[in-house]
N, C-alpha and C positions, 0 to 999 in steps of 0.2 A: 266341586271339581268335576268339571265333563269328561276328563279325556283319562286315559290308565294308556302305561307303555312300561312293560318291561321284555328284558334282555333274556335269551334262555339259556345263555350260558354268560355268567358271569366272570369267568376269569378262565384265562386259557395262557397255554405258553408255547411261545414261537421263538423258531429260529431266527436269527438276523437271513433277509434273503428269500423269505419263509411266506408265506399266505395261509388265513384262516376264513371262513364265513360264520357269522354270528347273525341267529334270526331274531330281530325285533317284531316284539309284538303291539301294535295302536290299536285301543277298544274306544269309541266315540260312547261313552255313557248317560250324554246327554240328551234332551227335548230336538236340538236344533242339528240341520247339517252343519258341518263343520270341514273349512278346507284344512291341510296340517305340512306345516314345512319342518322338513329336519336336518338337522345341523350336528355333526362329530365339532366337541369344544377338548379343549387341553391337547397336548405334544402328539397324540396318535392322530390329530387332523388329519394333518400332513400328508402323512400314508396309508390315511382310512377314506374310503370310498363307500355311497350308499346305492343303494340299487336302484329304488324310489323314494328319492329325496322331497318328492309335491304329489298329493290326493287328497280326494276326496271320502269323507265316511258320510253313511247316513244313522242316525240315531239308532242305537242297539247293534251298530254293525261293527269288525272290527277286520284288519288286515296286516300280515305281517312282509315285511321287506329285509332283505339280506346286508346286512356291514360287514365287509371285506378288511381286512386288516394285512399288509404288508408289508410290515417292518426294511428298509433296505438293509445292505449290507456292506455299511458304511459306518468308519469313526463315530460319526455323526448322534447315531442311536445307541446310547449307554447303553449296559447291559443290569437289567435288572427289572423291577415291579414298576411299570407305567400305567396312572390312573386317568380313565376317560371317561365320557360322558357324551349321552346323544339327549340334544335339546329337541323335544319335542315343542310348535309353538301352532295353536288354532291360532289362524287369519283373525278370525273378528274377537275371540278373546286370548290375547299374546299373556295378560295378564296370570293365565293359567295352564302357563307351558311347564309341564313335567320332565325329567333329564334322571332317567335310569341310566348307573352310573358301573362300571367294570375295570377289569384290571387282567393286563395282559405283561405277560412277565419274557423279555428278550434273553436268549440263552448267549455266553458269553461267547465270541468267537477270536482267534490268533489271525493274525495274518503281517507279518513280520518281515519286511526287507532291510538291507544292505548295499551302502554300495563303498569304495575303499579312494578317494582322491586324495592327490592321483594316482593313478594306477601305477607312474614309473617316475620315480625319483631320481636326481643325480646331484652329485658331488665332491669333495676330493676327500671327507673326513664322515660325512653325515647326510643323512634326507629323512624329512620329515612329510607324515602322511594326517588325513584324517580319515573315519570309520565312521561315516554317517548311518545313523540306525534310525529306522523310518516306522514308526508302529500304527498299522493301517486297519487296526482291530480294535473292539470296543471295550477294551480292559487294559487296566495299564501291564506291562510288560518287562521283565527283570531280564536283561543278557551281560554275558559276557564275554570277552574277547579276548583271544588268546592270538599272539604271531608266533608261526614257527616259520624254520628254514630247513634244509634236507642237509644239508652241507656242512650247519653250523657255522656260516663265513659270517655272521651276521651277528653283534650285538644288539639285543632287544630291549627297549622301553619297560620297565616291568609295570608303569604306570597304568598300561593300556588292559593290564589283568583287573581292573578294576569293577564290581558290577556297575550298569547304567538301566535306572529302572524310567522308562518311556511312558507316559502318558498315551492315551489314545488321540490320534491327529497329531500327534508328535512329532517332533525329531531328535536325538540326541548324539554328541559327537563324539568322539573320544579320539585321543591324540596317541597314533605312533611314531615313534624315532627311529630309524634303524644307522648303525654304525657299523662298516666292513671290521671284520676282527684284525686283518693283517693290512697292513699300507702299501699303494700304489705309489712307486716313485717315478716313474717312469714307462713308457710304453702303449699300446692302446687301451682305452675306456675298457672296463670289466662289467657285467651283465649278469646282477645275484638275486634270483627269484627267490621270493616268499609269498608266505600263504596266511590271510587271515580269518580267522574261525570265531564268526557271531551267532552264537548259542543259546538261543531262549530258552526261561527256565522250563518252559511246559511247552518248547516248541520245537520244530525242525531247524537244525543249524543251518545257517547259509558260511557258504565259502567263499571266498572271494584271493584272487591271485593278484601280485603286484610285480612290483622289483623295480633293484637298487640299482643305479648305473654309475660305478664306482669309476673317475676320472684320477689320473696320475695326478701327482702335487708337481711333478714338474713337467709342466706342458711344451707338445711337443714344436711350440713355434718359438723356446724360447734362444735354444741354437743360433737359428737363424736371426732372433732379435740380435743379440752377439754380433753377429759376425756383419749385421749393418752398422752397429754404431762403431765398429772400428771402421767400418768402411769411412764413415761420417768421419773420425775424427784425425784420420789419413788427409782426406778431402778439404779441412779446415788447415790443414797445417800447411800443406800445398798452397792453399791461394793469401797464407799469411807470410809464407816465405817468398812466394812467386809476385805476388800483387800489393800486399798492403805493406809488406817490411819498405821497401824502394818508397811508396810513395811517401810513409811516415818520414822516411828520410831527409827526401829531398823539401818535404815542408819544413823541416826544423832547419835547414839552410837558409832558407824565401826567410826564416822569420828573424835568425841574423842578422841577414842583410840587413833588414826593414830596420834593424835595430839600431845598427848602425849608422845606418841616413837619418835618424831621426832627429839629431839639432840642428843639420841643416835646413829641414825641413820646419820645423819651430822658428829658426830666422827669417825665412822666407815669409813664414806666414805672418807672424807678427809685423814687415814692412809693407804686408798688401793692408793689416788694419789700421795702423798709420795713415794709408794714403786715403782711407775709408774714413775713418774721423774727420779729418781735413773736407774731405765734402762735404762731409754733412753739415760742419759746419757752416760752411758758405753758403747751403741751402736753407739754413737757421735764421743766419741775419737778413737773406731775401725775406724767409718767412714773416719775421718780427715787420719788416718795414710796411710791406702789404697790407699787416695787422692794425697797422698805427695810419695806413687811410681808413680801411674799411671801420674802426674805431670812429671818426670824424664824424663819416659818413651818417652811422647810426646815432651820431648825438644829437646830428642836424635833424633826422626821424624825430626824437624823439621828445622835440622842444615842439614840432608841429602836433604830433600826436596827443601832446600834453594841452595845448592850443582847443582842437578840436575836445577834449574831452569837459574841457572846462565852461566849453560852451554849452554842452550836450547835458550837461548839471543845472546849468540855469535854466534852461527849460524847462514846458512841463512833464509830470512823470506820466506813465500809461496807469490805466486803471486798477487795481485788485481786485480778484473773485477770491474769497473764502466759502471752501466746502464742508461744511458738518452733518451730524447725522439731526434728523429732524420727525417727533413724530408729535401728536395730538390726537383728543377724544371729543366725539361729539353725541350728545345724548339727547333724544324726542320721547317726549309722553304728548300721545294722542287717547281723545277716548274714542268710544265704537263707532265709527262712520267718519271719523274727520282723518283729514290729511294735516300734514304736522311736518315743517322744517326745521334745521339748523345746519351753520353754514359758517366754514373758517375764512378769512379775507386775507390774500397773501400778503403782506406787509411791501412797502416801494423797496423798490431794487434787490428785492430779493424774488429767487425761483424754488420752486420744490417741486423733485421730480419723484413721485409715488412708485413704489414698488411693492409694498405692503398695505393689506385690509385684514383687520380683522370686526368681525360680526356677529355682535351679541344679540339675544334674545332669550333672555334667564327666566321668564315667564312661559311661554312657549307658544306667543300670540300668536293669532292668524290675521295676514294682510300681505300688503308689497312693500317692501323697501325698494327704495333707491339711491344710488349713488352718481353724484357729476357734477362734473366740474364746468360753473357759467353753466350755459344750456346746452353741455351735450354730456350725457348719461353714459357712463362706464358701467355701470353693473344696475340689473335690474332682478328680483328675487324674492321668492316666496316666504313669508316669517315661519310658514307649518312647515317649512323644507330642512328647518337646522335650531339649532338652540345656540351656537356657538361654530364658526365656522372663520377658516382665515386662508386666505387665498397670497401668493406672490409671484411678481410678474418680473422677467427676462428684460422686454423694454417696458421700462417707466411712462406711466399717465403724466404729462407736463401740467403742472399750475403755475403758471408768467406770475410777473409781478401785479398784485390789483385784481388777482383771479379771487374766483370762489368754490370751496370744496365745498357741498350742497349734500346732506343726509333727510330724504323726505320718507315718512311713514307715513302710508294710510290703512289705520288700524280697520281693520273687520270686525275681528272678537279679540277680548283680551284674553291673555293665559291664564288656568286658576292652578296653580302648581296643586298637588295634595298636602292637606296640611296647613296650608298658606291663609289664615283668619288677619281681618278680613280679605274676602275673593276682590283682586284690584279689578279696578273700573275701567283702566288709561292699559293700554299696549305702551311698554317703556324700551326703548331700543337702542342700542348704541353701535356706534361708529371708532373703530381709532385706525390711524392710516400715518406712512410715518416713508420719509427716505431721504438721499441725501438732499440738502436745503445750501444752496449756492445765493452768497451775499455780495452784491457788486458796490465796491468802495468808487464813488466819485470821484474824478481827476480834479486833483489841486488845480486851483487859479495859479498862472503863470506871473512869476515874479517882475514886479518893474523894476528896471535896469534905473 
């Protein structure tokens, strides 16, 4: 070990809020210079600062620098024994960083607010408040809370005497109720301050003022509600004696009457339908007669039409095209230097239109393949490009009738798979190619008459 670092005070105690200085000492023990970087490790990082955190020693030399320690004075920093460590680490051997290690102890601090929402409750029986207690100190914290009132006008919650022990960074609430002792029946809103009192066990009470805005149970708009809806029901009876009584009236007359007239009006109308059958009638028998030409008409259609079709049968028929799906394989062994075909011949009256290839080579020859149809070439391709490959086409390669699908190899070198006893000699390749195949049926010879 080249390097030694120790701390000359090992354990100190601070305030939260609070500042110390700790001398570190670095002795370089070694043959070699030596640069040295230093680093605070564990929770007092944060608040620890080095004076000179990068130097240089030379062999047998040594130097000391100041760690600062400033705890804040916040929640944040428990209170109690916190253990550090300052990494000492040489540049060129990390392997043999040393970390003299200390212990700095935070002394406990209060710090305790309040606040009472809302400040001003109201309503005609009751109002309820909360008492947020805020513990901004680094220990937890026991209070309690007490409401009085000066007056006594005020029934009080006894819930709210309850203790509430607060964590640090906390908050905790506590619920009060206030109820007026006597009832508002009437007259203006009432205004009954009280006082609530948050007592830490080991701290300054805080105070905190509220009050209760005690409203009558009988509001003062409701008179006046009164005294419109007789207005309203004054106002309804007016326009049911003034306006609506007359007109119900005189409609239950109009419906009388109506009542009255009502079979002679049923006779009347029953001799307008009368006179309404009757034409239709007469429009009826026009109907039928008209029916009974155009009837004629279309028999005399329909012995021509019968005529013409019977001729159009002895004739001859049009041709038929049958489409199915259509595929085949074609296979070449060639050996090393020869060219090698095979070749499908499309059978009379049939077409195949190509849309599909696919393209073997299981050995994994080297040469060229070819593909085409007659002498004009659709695909040309290297055997070392693929083992197995299959392509399809959008628009179709046509093969007419009497055409020829054409697969030429001209082998290079055959493939020797591994493994493969004996190493073949021949490049073996294959072709299959396949789409719909359209069959044109011959028109029948025409019938002698």
């Amino acid at each position: 070990m080249s390097t030694v670092a120790r701390l000359e005070v090992e354990s100190l105690t601070l305030e939260a809020g609070g500042q110390a200085t700790l001398p570190l000492e670095v002795r370089n023990t070694g043959e070699f210079v030596e640069d040295y970087f230093l680093e605070v490790i564990g929770v007092p990082a944060q608040w620890t600062s080095i004076a000179e955190a990068e130097f240089t020693l030379y062999p047998g030399t040594s130097t000391t620098t100041l760690l600062t320690l400033n705890p804040p004075r916040s929640s944040a920093v428990p209170a109690g024994e916190v253990r550090f460590g300052v990494k000492v680490t040489p540049n060129d051997h990390p392997d043999e960083a040393v970390v003299p290690e200390g212990v700095v102890e935070v002394l406990p601090f209060l710090d305790t607010t309040a606040e009472l929402v809302p400040r001003t409750s109201r309503g005609r029986f009751s109002g309820r408040h909360e008492v947020a207690v805020d513990n901004r100190g680094n220990v937890p914290v026991t209070v309690f809370v007490a409401v009085t009132d000066q007056g006594e006008l005020l029934k009080l919650d006894e819930s709210a005497k309850d203790a509430l022990t607060v964590a640090p960074g906390q908050a905790q609430f506590a619920k009060v109720k206030v109820s007026p002792v006597e009832k508002l029946w009437r007259g203006p809103s009432k205004t009954i301050p009280f006082t609530a009192t948050v007592s830490p066990q080991d701290g300054i009470p805080v105070t905190l003022d509220g009050s209760h805005l005690q409203e009558p149970i009988i509001p003062p708009w409701l008179g006046k509600a009164l005294l419109a809806l007789l207005a309203l029901i004054a106002a309804l009876a007016a326009i049911w004696f003034l306006l609506l009584k007359p007109t119900v009236v005189a409609t239950a007359q109009e419906a009388a009457v109506q009542v009255a007239q009502a079979p002679v009006a049923q006779a009347k109308a029953q001799a307008v339908k009368a006179q309404t059958e009757a034409a239709n009638a007469s429009e009826a028998a026009q109907t039928a007669q008209a029916a009974q030409v155009a009837a004629a008409v279309t028999a005399k259609k329909a012995v021509t039409t019968k005529a013409a079709i019977a001729k159009l049968v002895s004739g001859p028929l049009p041709p038929a095209v049958v489409t199915a799906p259509f595929s085949s394989r074609l296979t070449v062994a060639a050996a090393a230097g020869q060219t090698k075909s095979a070749s499908y011949a499309v059978p009379k009256n049939q077409t195949i239109n190509v849309t599909d290839f696919v393209l073997e080579n299981p050995q994994g020859d080297e040469g060229l393949l070819t593909v085409s149809i007659d002498k004009t070439i659709i695909l040309e391709q290297a055997l070392e490009s693929f083992r197995t490959t299959d392509y399809h086409f959008i628009s179709p390669f046509v093969a007419s009738s009497s055409s020829k699908v054409i697969l030429t190899i001209a082998c290079r070198l055959p493939g020797a798979p591994p493994g493969l006893k004996p190493v073949p000699t021949t490049c073996r390749n294959a072709l299959t190619f396949g789409g719909p195949q359209s069959t044109r049926t011959p028109k029948p010879a025409p019938k002698k008459p």
